[in-house]
PDB file as gemmi writes it, atoms N, CA and C in Angstrom:
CRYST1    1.000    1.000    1.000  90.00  90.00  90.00 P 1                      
ATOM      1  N   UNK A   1      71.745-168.538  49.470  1.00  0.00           N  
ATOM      2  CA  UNK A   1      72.043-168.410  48.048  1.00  0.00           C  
ATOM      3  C   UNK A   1      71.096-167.397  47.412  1.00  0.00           C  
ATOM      4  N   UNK A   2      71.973-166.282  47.064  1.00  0.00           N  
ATOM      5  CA  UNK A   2      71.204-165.624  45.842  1.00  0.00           C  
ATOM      6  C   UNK A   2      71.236-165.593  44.711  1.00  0.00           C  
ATOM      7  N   UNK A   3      70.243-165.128  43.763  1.00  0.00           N  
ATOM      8  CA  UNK A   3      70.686-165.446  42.065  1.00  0.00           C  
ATOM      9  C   UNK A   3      71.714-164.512  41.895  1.00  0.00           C  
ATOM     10  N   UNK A   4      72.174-163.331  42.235  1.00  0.00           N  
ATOM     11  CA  UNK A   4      73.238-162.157  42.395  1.00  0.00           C  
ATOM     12  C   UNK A   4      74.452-162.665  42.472  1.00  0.00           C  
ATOM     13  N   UNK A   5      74.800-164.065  43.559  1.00  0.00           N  
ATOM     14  CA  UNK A   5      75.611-163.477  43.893  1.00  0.00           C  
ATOM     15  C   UNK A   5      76.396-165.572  43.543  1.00  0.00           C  
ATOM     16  N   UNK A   6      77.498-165.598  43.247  1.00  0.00           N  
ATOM     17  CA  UNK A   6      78.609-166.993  42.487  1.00  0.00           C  
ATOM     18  C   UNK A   6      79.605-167.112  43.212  1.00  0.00           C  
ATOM     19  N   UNK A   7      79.655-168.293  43.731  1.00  0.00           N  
ATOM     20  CA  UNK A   7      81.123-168.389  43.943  1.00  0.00           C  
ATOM     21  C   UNK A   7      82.070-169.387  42.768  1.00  0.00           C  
ATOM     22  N   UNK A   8      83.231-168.749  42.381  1.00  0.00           N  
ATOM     23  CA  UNK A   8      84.268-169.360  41.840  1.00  0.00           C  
ATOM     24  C   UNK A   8      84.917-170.531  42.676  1.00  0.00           C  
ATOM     25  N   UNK A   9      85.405-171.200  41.393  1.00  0.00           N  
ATOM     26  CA  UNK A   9      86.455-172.580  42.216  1.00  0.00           C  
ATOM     27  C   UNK A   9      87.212-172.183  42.990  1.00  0.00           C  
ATOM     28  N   UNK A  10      87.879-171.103  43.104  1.00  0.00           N  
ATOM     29  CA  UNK A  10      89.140-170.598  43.625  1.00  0.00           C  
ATOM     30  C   UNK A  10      88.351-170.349  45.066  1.00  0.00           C  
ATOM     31  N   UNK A  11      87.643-169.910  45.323  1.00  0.00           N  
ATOM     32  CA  UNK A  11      86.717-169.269  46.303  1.00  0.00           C  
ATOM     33  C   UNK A  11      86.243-168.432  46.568  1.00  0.00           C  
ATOM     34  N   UNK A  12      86.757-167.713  44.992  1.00  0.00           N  
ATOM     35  CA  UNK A  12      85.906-165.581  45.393  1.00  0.00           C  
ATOM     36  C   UNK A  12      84.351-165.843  45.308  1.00  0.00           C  
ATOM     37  N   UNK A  13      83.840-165.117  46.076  1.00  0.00           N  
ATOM     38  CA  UNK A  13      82.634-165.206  46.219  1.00  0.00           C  
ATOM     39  C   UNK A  13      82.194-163.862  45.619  1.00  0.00           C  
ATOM     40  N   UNK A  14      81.153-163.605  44.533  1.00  0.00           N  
ATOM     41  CA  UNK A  14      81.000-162.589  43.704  1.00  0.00           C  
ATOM     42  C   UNK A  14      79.861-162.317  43.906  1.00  0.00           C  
ATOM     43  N   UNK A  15      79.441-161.087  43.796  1.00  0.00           N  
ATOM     44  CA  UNK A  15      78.166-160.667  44.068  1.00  0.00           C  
ATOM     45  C   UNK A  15      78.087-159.565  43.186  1.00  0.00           C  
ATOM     46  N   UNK A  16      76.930-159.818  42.438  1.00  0.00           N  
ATOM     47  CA  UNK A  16      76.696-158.409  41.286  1.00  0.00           C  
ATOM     48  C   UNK A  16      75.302-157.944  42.019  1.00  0.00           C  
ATOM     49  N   UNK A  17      75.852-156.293  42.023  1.00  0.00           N  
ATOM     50  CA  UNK A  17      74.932-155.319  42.006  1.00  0.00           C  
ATOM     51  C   UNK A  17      74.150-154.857  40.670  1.00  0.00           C  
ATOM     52  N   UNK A  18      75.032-153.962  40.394  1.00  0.00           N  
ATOM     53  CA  UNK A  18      74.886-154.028  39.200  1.00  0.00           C  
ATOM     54  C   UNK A  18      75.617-154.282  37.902  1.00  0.00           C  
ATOM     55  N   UNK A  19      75.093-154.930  36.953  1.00  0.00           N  
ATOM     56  CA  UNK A  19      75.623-155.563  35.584  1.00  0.00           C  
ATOM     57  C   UNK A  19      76.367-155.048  34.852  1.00  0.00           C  
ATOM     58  N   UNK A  20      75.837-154.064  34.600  1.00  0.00           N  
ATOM     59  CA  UNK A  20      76.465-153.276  33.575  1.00  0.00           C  
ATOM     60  C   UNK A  20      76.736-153.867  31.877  1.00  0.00           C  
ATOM     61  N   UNK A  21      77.378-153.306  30.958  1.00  0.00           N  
ATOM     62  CA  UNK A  21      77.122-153.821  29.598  1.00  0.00           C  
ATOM     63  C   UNK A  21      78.444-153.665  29.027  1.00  0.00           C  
ATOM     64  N   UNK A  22      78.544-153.956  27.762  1.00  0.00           N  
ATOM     65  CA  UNK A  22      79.573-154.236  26.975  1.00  0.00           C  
ATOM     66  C   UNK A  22      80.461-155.578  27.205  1.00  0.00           C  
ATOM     67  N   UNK A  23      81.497-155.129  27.289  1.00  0.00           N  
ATOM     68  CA  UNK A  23      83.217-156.117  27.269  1.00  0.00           C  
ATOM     69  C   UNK A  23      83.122-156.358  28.787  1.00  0.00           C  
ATOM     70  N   UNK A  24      83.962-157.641  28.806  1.00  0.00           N  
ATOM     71  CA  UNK A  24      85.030-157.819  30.019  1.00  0.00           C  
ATOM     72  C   UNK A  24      86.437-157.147  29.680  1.00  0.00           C  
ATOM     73  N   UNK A  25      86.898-157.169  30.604  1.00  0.00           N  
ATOM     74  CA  UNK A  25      88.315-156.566  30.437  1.00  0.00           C  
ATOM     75  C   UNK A  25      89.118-158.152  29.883  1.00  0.00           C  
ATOM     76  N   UNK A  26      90.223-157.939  29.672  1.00  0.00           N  
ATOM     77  CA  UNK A  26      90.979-158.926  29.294  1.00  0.00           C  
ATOM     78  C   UNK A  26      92.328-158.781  30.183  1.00  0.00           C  
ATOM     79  N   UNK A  27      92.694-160.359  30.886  1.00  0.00           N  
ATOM     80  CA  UNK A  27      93.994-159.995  31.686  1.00  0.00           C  
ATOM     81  C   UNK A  27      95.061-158.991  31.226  1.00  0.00           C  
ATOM     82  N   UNK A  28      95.232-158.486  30.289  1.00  0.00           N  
ATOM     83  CA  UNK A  28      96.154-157.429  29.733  1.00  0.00           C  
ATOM     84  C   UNK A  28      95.907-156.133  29.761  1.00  0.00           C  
ATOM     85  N   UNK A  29      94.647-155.604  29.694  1.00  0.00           N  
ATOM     86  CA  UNK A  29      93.817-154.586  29.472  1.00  0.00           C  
ATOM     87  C   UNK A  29      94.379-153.653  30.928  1.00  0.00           C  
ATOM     88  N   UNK A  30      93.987-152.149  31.000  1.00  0.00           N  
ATOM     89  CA  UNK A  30      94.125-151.744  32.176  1.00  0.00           C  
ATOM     90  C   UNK A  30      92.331-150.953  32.718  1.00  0.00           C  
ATOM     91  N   UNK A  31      92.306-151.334  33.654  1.00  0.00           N  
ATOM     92  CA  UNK A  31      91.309-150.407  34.251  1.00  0.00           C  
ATOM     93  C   UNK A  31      90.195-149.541  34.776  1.00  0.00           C  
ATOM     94  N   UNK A  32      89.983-148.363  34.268  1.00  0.00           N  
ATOM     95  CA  UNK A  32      89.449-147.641  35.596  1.00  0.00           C  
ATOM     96  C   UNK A  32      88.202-147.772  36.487  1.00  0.00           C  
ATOM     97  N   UNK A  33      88.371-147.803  37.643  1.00  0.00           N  
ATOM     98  CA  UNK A  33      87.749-148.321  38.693  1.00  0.00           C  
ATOM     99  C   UNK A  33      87.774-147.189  39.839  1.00  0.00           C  
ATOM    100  N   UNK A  34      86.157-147.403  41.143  1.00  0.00           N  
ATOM    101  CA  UNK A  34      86.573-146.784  41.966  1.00  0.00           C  
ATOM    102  C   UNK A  34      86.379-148.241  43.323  1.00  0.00           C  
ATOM    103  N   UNK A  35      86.971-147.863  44.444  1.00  0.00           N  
ATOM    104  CA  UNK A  35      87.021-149.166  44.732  1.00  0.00           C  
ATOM    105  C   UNK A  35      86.933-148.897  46.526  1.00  0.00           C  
ATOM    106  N   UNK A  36      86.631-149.713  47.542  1.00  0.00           N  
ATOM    107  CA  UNK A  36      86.331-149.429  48.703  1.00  0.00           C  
ATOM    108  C   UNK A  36      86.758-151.180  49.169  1.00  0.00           C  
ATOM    109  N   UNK A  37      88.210-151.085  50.169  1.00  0.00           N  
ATOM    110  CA  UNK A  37      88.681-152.653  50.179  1.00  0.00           C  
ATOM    111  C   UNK A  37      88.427-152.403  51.790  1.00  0.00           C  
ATOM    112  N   UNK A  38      87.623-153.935  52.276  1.00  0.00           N  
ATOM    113  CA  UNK A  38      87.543-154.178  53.597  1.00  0.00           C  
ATOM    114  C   UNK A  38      87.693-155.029  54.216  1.00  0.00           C  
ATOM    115  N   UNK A  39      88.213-155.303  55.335  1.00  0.00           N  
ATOM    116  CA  UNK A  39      88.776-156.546  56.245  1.00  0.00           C  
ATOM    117  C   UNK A  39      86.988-157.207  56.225  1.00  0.00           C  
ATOM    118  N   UNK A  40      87.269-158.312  56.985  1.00  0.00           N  
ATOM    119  CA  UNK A  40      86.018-159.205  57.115  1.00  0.00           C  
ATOM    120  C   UNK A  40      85.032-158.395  58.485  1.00  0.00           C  
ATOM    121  N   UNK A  41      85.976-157.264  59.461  1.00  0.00           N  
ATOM    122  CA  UNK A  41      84.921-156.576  60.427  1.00  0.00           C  
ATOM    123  C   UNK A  41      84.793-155.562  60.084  1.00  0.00           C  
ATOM    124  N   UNK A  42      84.444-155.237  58.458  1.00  0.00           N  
ATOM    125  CA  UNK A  42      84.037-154.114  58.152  1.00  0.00           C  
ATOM    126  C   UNK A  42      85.208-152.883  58.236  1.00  0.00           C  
ATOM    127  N   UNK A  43      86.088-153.329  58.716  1.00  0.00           N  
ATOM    128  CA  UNK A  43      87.463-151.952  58.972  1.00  0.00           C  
ATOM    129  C   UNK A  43      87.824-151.663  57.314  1.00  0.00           C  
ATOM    130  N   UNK A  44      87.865-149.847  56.982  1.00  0.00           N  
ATOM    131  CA  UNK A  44      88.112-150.213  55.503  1.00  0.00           C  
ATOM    132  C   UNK A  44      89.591-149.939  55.752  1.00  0.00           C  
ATOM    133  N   UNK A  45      90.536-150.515  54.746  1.00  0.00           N  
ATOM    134  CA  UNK A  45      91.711-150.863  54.781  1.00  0.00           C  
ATOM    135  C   UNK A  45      91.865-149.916  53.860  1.00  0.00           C  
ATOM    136  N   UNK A  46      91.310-149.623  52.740  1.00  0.00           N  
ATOM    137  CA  UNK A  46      91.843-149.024  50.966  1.00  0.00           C  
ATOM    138  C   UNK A  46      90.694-148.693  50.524  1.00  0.00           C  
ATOM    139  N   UNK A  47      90.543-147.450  49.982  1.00  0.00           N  
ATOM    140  CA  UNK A  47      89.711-146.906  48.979  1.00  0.00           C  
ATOM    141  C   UNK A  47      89.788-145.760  47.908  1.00  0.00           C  
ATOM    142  N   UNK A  48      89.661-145.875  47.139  1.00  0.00           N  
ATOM    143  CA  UNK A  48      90.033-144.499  46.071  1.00  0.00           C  
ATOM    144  C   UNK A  48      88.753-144.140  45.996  1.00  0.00           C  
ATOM    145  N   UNK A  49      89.256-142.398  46.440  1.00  0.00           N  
ATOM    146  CA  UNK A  49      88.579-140.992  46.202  1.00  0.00           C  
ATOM    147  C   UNK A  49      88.287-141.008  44.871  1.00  0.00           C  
ATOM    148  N   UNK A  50      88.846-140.869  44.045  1.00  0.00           N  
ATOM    149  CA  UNK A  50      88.466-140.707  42.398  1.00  0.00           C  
ATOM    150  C   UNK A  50      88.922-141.907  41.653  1.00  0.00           C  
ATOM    151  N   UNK A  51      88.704-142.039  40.660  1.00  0.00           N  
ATOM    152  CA  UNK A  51      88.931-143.247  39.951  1.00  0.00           C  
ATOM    153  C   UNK A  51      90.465-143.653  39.464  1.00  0.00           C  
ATOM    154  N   UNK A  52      90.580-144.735  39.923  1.00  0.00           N  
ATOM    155  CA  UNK A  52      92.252-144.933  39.566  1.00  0.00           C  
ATOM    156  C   UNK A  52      92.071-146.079  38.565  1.00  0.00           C  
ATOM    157  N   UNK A  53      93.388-146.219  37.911  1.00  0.00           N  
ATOM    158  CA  UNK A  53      93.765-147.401  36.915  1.00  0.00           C  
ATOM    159  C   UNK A  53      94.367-148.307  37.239  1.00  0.00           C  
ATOM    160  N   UNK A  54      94.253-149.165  36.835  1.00  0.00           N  
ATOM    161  CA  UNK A  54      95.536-150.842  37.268  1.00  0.00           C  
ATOM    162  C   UNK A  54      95.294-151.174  36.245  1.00  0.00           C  
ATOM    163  N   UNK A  55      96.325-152.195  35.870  1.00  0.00           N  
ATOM    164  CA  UNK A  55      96.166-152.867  35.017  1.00  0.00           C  
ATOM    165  C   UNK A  55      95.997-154.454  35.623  1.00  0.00           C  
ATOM    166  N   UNK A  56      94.894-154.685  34.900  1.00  0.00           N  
ATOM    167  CA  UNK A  56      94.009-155.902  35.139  1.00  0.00           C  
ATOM    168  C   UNK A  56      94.999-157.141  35.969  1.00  0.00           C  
ATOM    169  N   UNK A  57      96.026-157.332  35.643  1.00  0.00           N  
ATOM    170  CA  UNK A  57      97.076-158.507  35.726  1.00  0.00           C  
ATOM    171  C   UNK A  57      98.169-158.374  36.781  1.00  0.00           C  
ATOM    172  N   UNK A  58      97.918-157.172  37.774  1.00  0.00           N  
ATOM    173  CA  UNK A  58      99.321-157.032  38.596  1.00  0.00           C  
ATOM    174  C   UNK A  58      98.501-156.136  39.541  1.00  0.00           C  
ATOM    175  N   UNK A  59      97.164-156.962  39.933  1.00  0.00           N  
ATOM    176  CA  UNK A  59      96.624-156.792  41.063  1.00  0.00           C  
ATOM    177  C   UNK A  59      96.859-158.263  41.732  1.00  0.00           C  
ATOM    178  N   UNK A  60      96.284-158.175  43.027  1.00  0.00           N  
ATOM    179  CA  UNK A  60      95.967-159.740  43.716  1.00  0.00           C  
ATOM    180  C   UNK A  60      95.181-160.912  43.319  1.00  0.00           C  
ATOM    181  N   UNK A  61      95.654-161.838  43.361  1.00  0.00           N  
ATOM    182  CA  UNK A  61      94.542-162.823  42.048  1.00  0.00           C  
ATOM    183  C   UNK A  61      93.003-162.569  42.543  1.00  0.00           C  
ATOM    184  N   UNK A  62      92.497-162.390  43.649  1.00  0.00           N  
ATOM    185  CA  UNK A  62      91.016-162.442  43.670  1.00  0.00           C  
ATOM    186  C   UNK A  62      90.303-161.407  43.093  1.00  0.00           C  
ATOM    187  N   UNK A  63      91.166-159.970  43.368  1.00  0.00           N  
ATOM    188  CA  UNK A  63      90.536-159.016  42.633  1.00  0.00           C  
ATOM    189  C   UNK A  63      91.135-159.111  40.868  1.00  0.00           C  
ATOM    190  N   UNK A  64      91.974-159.662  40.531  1.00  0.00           N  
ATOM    191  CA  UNK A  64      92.421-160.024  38.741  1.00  0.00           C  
ATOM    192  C   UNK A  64      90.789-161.124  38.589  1.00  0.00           C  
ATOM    193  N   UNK A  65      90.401-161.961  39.406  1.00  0.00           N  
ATOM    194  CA  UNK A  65      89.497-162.564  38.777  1.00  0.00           C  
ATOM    195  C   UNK A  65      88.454-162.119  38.626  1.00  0.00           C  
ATOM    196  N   UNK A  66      87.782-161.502  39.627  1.00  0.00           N  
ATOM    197  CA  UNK A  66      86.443-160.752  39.930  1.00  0.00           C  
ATOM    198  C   UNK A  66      86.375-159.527  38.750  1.00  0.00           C  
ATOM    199  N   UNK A  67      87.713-159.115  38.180  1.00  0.00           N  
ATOM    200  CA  UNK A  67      87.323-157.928  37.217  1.00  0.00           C  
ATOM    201  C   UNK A  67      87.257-158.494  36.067  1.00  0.00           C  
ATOM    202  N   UNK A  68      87.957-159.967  36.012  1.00  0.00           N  
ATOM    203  CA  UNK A  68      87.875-160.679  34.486  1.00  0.00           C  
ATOM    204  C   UNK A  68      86.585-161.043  34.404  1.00  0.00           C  
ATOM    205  N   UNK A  69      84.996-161.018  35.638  1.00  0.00           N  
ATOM    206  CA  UNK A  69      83.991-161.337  35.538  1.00  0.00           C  
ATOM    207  C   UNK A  69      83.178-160.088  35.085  1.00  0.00           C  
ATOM    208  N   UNK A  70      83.648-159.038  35.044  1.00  0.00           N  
ATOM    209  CA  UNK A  70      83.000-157.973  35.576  1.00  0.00           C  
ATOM    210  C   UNK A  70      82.967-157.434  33.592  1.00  0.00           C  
ATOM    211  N   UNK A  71      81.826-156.608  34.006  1.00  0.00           N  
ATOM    212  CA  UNK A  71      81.375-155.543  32.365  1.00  0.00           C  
ATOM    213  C   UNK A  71      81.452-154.324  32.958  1.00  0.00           C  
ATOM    214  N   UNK A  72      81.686-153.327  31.642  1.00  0.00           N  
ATOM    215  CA  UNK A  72      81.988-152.147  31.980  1.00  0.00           C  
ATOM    216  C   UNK A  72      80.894-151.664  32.412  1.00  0.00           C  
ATOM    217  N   UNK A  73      81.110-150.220  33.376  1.00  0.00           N  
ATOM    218  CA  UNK A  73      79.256-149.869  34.404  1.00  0.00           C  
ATOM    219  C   UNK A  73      79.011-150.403  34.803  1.00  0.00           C  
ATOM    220  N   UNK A  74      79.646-151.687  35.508  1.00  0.00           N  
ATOM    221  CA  UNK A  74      79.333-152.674  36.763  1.00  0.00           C  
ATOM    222  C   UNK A  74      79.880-152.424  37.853  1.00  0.00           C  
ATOM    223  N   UNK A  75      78.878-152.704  38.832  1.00  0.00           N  
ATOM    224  CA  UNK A  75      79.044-152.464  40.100  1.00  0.00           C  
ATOM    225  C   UNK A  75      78.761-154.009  40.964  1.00  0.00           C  
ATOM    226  N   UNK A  76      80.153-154.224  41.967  1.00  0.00           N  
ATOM    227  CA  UNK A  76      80.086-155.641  42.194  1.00  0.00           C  
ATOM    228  C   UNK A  76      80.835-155.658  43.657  1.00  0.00           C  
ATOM    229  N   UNK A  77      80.346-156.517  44.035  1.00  0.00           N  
ATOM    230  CA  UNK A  77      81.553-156.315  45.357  1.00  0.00           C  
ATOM    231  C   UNK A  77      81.927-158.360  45.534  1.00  0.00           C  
ATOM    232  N   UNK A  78      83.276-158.435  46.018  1.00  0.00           N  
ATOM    233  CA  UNK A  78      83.577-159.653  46.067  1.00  0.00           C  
ATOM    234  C   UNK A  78      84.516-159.817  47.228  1.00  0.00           C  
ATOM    235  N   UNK A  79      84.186-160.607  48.072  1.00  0.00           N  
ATOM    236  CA  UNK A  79      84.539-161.625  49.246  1.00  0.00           C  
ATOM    237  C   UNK A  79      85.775-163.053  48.964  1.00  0.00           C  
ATOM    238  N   UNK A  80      87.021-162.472  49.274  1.00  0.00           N  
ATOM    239  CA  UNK A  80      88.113-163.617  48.603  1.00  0.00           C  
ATOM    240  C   UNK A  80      88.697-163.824  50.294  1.00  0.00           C  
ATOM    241  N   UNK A  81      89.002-165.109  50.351  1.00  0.00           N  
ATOM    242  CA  UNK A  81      89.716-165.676  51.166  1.00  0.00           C  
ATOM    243  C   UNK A  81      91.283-164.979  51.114  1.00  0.00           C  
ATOM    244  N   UNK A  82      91.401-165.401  52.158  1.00  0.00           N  
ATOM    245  CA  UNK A  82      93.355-164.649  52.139  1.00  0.00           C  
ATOM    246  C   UNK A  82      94.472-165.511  50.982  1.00  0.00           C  
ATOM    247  N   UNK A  83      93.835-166.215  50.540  1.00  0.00           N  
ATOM    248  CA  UNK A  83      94.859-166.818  49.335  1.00  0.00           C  
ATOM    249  C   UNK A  83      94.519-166.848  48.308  1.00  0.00           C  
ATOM    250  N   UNK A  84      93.529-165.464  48.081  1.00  0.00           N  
ATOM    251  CA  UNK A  84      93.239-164.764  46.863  1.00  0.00           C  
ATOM    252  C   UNK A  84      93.983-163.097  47.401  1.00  0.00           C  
ATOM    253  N   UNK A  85      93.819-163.154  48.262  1.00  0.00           N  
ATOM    254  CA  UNK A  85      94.506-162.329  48.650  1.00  0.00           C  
ATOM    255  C   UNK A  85      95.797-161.518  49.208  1.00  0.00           C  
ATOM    256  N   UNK A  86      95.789-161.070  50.404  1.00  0.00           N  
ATOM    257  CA  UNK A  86      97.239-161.126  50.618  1.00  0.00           C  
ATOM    258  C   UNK A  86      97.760-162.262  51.481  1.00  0.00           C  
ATOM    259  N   UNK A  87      97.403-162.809  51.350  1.00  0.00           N  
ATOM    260  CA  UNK A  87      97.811-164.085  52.029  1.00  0.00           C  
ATOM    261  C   UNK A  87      98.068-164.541  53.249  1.00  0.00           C  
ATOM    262  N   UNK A  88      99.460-165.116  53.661  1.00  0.00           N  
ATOM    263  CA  UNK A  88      99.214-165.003  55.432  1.00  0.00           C  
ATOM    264  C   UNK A  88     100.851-163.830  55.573  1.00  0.00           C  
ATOM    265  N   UNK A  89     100.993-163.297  54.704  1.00  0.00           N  
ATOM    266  CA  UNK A  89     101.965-162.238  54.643  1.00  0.00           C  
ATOM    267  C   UNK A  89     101.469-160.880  54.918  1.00  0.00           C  
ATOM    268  N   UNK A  90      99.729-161.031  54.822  1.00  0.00           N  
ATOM    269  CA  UNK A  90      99.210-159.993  54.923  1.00  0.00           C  
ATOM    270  C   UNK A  90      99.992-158.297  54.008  1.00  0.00           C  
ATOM    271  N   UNK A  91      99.167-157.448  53.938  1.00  0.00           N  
ATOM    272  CA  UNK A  91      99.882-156.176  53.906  1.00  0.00           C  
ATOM    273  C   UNK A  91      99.922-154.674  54.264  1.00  0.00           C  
ATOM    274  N   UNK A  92     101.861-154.577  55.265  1.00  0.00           N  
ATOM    275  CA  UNK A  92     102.128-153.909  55.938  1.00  0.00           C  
ATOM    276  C   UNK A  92     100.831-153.866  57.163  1.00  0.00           C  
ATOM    277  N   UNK A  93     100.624-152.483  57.722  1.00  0.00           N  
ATOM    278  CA  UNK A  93     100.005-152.975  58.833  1.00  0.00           C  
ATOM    279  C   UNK A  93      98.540-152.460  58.647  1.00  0.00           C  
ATOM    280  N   UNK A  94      98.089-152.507  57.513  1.00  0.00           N  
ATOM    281  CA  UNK A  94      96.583-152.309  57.084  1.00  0.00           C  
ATOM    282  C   UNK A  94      95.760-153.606  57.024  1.00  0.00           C  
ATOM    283  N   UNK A  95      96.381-154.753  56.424  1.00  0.00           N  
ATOM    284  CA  UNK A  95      95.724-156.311  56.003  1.00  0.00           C  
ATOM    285  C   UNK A  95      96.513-157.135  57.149  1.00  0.00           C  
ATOM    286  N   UNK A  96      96.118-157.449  58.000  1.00  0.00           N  
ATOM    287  CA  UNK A  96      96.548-158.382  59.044  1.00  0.00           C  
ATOM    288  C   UNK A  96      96.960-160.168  58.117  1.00  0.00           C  
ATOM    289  N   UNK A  97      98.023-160.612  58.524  1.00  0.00           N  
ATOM    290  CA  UNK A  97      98.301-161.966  57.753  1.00  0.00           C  
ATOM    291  C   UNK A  97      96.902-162.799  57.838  1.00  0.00           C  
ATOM    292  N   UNK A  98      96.420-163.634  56.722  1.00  0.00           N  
ATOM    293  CA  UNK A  98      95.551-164.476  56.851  1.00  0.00           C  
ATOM    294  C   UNK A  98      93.901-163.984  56.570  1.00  0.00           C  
ATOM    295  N   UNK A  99      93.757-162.641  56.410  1.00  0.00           N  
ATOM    296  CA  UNK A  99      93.122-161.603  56.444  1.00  0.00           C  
ATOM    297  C   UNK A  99      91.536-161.939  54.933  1.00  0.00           C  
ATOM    298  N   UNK A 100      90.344-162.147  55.353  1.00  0.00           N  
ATOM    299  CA  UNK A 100      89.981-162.408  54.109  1.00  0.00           C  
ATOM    300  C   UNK A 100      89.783-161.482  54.251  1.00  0.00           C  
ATOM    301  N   UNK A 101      89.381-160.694  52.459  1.00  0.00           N  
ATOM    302  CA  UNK A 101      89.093-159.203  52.143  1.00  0.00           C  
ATOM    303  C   UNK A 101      87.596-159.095  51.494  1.00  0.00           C  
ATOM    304  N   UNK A 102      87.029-158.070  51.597  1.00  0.00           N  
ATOM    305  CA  UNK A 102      85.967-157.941  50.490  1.00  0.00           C  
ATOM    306  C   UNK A 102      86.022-156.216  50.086  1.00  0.00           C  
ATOM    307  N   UNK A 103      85.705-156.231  48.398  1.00  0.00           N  
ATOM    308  CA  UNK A 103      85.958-155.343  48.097  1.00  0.00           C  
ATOM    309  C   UNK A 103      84.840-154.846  47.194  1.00  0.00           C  
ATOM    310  N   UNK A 104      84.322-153.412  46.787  1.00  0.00           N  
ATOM    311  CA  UNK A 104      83.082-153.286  46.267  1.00  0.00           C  
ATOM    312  C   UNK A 104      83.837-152.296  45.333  1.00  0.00           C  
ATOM    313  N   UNK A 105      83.289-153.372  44.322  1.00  0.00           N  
ATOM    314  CA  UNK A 105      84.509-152.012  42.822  1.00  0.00           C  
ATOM    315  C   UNK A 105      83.505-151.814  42.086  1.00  0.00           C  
ATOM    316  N   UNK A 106      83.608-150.582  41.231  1.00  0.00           N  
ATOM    317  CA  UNK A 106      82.523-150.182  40.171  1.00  0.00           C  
ATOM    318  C   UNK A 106      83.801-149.817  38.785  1.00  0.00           C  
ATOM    319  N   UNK A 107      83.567-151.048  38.024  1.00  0.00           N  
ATOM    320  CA  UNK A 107      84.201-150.677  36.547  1.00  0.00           C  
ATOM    321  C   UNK A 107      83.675-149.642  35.929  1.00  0.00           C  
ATOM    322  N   UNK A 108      84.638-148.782  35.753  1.00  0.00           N  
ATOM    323  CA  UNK A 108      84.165-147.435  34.812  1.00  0.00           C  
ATOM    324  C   UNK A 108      84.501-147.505  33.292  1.00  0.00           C  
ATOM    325  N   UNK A 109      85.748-147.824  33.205  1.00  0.00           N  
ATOM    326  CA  UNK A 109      86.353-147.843  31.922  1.00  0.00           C  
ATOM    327  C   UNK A 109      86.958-149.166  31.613  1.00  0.00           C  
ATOM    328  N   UNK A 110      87.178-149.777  30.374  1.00  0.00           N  
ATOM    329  CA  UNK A 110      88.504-150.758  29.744  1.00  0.00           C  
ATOM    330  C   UNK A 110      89.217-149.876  29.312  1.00  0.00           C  
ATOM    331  N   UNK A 111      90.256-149.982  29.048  1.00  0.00           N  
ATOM    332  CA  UNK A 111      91.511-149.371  27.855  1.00  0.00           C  
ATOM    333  C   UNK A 111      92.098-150.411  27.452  1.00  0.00           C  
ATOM    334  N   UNK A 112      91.998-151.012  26.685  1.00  0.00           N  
ATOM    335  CA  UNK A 112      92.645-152.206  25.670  1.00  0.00           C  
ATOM    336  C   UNK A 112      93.940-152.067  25.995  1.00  0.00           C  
ATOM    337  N   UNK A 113      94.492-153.348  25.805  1.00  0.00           N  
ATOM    338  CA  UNK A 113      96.425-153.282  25.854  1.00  0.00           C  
ATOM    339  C   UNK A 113      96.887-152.645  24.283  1.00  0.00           C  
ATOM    340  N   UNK A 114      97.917-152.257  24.409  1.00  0.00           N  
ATOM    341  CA  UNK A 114      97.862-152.238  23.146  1.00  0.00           C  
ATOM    342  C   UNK A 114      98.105-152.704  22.280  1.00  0.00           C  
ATOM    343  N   UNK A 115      97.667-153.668  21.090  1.00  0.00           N  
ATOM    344  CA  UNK A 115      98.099-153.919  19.877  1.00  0.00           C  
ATOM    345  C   UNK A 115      99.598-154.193  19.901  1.00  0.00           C  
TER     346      UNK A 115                                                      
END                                                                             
């Protein structure tokens, strides 16, 4: 156990690097992030070169929760079981079914939903 690093009920296991300041995002909100996703033997599966957007709510629930923890200029990486993840459906032939993931995202931006 470190003081860094929480696990949620669900089971994401969260680990802050760094904090960063301001807002959380809000499930509605979109975005920008750079992000580096990896199987549990280190194989990286997904990563963005430059910073991409999602919107907060129509990602996979472990990474929707870990960013609802997260402040903007934070840097965090989080460890979700496969039923935060892709489940035992896995996806295509990058995430093997059953697959836990860990992923090290750095929030750059919020953009509010809009009004």
């Amino acid at each position: 156990k470190r003081d860094n690093v929480m696990t949620t009920e669900s089971g994401l296991v969260f680990e802050t690097i760094t904090v960063g300041d301001g807002a959380s995002p809000q499930p509605t909100d979109n975005v920008l992030v750079t992000y580096t996703g990896r199987l549990a033997d280190g194989t990286v599966f997904d990563q963005s070169e430059n910073p991409v957007m999602f919107n907060v709510s129509q990602l996979i629930p472990g990474f929707t929760e870990g960013l609802l923890l997260m402040k903007k200029g934070g840097h965090y990486r989080m460890y979700m079981p496969a039923s935060l993840g892709y489940g035992e459906q896995g996806a295509g032939d990058a995430v093997p079914g059953g697959a836990a993931l860990d992923f090290e995202v750095v929030l750059i931006d919020i953009i509010p939903a809009q009004q």
